[in-house]
C-alpha positions in Angstrom: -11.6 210.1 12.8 -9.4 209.7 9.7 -9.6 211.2 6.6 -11.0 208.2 4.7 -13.9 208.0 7.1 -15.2 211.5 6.6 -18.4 212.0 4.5 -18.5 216.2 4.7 -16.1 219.3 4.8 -17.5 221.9 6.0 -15.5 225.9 5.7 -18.1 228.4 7.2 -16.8 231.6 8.6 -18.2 235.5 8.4 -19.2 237.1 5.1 -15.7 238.8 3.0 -13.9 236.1 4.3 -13.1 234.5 1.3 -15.0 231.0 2.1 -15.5 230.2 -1.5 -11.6 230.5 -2.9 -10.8 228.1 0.1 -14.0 225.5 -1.4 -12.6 225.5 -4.5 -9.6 224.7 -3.5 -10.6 222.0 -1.3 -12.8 220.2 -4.0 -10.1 220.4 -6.7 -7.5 219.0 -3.9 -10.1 216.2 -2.3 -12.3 215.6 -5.4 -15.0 217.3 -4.1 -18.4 219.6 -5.1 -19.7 222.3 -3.3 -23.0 222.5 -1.4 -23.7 226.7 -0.7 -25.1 227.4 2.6 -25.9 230.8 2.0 -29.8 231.7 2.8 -29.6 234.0 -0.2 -27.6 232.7 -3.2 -30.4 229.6 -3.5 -32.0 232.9 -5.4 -31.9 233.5 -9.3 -31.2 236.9 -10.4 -29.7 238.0 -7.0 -25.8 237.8 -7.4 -24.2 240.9 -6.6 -25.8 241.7 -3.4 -25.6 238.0 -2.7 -22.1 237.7 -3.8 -21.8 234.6 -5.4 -18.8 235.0 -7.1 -19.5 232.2 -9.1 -16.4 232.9 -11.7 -14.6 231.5 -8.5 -16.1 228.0 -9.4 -14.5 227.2 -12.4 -15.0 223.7 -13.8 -15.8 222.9 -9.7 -19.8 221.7 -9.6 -21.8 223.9 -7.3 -25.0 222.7 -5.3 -28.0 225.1 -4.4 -27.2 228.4 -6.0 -30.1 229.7 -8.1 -32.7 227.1 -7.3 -35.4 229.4 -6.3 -36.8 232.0 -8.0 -36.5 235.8 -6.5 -39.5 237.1 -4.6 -40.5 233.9 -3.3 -38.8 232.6 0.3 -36.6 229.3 0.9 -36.4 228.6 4.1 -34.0 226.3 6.5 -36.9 223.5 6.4 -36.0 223.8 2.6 -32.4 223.8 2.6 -32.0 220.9 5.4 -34.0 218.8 3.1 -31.9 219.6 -0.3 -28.8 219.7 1.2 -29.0 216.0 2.4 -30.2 215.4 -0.8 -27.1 216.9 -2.4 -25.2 215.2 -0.2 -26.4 211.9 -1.1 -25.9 212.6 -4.7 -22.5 213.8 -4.3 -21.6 210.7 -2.4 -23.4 208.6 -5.4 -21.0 210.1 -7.8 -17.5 208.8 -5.2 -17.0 212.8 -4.3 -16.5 214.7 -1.4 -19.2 217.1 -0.3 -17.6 220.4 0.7 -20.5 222.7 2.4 -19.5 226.3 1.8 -21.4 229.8 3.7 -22.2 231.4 6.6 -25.8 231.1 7.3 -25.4 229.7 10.3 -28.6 228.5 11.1 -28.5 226.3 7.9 -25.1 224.8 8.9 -26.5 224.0 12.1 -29.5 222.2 10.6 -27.1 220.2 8.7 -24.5 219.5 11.3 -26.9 218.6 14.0 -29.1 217.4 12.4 -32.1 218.6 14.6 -35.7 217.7 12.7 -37.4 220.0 10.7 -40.7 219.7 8.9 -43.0 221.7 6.0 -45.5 222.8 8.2 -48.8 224.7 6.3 -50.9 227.3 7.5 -52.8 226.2 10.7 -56.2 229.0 10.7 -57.3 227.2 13.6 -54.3 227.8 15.4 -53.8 232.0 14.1 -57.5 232.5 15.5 -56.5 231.3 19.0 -53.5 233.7 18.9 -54.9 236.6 17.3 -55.9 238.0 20.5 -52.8 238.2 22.4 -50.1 240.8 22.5 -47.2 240.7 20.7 -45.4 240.3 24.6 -47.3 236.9 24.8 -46.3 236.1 21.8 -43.1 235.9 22.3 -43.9 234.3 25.8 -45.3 231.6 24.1 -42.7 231.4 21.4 -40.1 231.0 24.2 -42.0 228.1 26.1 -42.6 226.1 22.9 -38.5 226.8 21.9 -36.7 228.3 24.3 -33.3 227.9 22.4 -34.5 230.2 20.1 -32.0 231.1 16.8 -33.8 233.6 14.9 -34.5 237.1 17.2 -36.2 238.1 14.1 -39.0 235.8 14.6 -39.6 238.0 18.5 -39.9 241.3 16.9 -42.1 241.2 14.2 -45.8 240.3 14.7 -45.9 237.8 11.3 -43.0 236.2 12.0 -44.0 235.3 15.4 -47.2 233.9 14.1 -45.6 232.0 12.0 -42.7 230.5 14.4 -45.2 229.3 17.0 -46.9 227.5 14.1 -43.8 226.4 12.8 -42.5 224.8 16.0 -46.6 223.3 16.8 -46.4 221.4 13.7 -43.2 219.7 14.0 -43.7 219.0 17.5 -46.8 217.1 16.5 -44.9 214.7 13.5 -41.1 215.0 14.1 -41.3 211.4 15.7 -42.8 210.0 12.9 -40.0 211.3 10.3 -37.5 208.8 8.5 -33.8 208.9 10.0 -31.1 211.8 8.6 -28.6 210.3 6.4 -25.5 210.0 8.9 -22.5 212.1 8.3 -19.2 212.1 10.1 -18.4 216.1 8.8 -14.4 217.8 9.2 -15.5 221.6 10.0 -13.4 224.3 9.3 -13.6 228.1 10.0 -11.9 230.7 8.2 -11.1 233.9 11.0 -9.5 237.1 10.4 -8.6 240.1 12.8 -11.8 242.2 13.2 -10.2 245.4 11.8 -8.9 243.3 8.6 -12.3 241.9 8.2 -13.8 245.1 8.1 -11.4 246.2 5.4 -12.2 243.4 3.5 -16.0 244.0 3.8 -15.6 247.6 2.7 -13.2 246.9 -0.4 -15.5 243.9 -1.6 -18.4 246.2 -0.7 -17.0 249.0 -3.1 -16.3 246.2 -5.7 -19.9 245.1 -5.6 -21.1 248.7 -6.3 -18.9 249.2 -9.1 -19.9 246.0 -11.2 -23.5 247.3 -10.9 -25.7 246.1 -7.9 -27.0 249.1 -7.6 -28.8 248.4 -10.8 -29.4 244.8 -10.4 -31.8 245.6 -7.5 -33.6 248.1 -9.6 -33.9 245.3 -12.4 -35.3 242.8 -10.0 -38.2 245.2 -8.6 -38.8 246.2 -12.4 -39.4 242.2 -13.4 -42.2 242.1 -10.2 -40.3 241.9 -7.3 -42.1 244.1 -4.5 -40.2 246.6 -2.9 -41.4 245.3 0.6 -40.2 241.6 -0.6 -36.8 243.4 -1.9 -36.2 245.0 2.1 -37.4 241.9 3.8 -34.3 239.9 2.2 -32.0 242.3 4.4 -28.6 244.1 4.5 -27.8 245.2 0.6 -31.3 244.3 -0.7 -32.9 246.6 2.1 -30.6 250.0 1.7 -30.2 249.6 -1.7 -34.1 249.1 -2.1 -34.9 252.2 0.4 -32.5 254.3 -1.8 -33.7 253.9 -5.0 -37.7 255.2 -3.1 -35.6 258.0 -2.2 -35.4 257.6 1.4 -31.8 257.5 1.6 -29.0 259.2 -0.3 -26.3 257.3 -2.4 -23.6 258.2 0.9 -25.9 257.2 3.6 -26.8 254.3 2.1 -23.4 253.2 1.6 -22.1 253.8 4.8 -25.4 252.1 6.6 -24.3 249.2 4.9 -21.0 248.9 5.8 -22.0 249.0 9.1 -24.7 246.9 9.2 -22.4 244.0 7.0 -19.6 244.6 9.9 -22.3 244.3 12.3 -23.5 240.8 10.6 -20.0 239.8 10.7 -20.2 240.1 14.0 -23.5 237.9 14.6 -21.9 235.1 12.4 -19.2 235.2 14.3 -21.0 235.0 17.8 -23.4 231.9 16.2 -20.2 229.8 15.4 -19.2 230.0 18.5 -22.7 228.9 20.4 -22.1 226.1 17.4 -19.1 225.1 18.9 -20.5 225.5 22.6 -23.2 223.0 21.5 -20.5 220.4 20.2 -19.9 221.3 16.9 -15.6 221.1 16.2 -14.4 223.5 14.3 -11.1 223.8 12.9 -10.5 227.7 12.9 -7.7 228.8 10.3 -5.9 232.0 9.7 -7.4 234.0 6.9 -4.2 236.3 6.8 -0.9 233.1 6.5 -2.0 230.1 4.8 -5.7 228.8 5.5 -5.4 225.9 2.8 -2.0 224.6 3.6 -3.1 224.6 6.8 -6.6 223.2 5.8 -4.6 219.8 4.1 -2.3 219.2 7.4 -5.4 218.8 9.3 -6.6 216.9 6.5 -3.6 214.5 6.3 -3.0 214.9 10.3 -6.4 212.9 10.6 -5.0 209.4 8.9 
């Protein structure tokens, strides 16, 4: 590979890591955009608790942030499909596309390129589960995809459901779907020492609470969004959400979440690296010295 033959960068690395400074670097260095693969910043409405930090941008176009409205779900399906899009647009325009986040299972998508397909509702299908247990559920589940990404999906009844359904349909029509759009990506991931991380979560965590997302998770339940839709969007969305129905305190919410963000970290972490057991090269560099100096020698080591 050289530098003039790649068609993606890619920085992913755990949440407080400061992803988005290095992007912005990278785009105005390589004449790039920036494609977010974060499962929660395609949502309007949702920035603090999303932390899209979108003064970071500056004149630096961004791709799928605020494209879906809040209270409704995007899912990877979704974002495989508008990300190749962007892609292809970017690439239109003779710029690099720089993919940007941490949701791993949406960098996956993208960097392996595995099929995915809108399946609907099958009723046919739900009434010939609807009698087994939850256990063979997730027996079946496991037969139909036994790398499975999402644990969610094996310990909540709807979300099971809705996996097996999920992977039925696309077994039934991925052979039929039109190529990906080939990419030949550079991957890099930003790491830090856990204990820095974990100061960095908790200062950018008191940060958020201070510029008000406290009340911008009161504002979206007040324009319609359901508390239950609120909590099922996770980590700051769930606390915050169960603290303002008065089933936590302002401290125990606070320190729930730090520990649940750390423990997300964590995950992230452990999902790059099955990325990188399943092929996927990634570049790591040091958060703490001089990730986008180090970022361009890679860059201009490649030619």
């Amino acid at each position: 590979m050289d530098k003039n033959s790649i068609t993606l960068m890619v920085i992913l690395g755990a949440t407080a890591g400061g992803k988005t400074g290095l992007a912005v670097q990278a785009a105005r260095r390589f004449n790039g955009e920036i494609i977010s693969a974060d499962s929660r910043q395609v949502y309007r409405g949702m920035d603090l608790g999303t932390g899209k930090d979108l003064q970071e941008y500056g004149e630096v176009a961004y791709h799928l942030i605020d494209i879906a409205a809040p209270g409704s779900e995007y899912n990877v399906f979704q974002f495989q499909r508008d990300c190749f899009t962007a892609i292809e647009d970017i690439w239109g325009r003779g710029k690099l596309p720089i993919l940007c986040g941490g949701t791993g299972m949406y960098l996956d998508a993208v960097l392996r390129g595995y099929r995915l397909v809108e399946v609907p509702k099958n009723p046919d299908l739900r009434a010939e589960l609807a009698n087994l247990t939850d256990m063979q559920l997730r027996e079946k589940l496991q037969q139909l995809k036994p790398e499975q990404h999402n644990r969610t999906d094996l310990d909540d009844r709807q979300r099971l459901l809705r996996a097996i359904e999920i992977v039925s349909g696309e077994q039934a029509v991925v052979a039929e779907l039109p190529p990906l759009p080939e990419i030949c990506p550079l991957v890099f991931g930003l790491k830090w020492p856990r204990e820095i991380l974990r100061q960095r979560i908790a200062a950018r965590l008191k940060q958020r609470f201070d510029e008000g997302m406290i009340e911008e998770v009161r504002q979206l339940h007040d324009s319609g969004v359901p508390w239950e839709k609120l909590e099922f969007y996770g980590l700051e969305y769930r606390l915050i959400a169960q603290h303002l129905q008065g089933k936590l305190n302002r401290n125990d919410m606070v320190q729930k979440l730090r520990s649940a963000i750390g423990q997300f970290a964590k995950r992230q972490e452990t999902f790059f690296r099955r990325m990188e057991k399943q092929g996927v090269e990634i570049y790591w560099l040091d958060g703490q010295g001089d990730p986008f100096g180090e970022l361009c020698r890679v860059v201009e080591g490649l030619s």
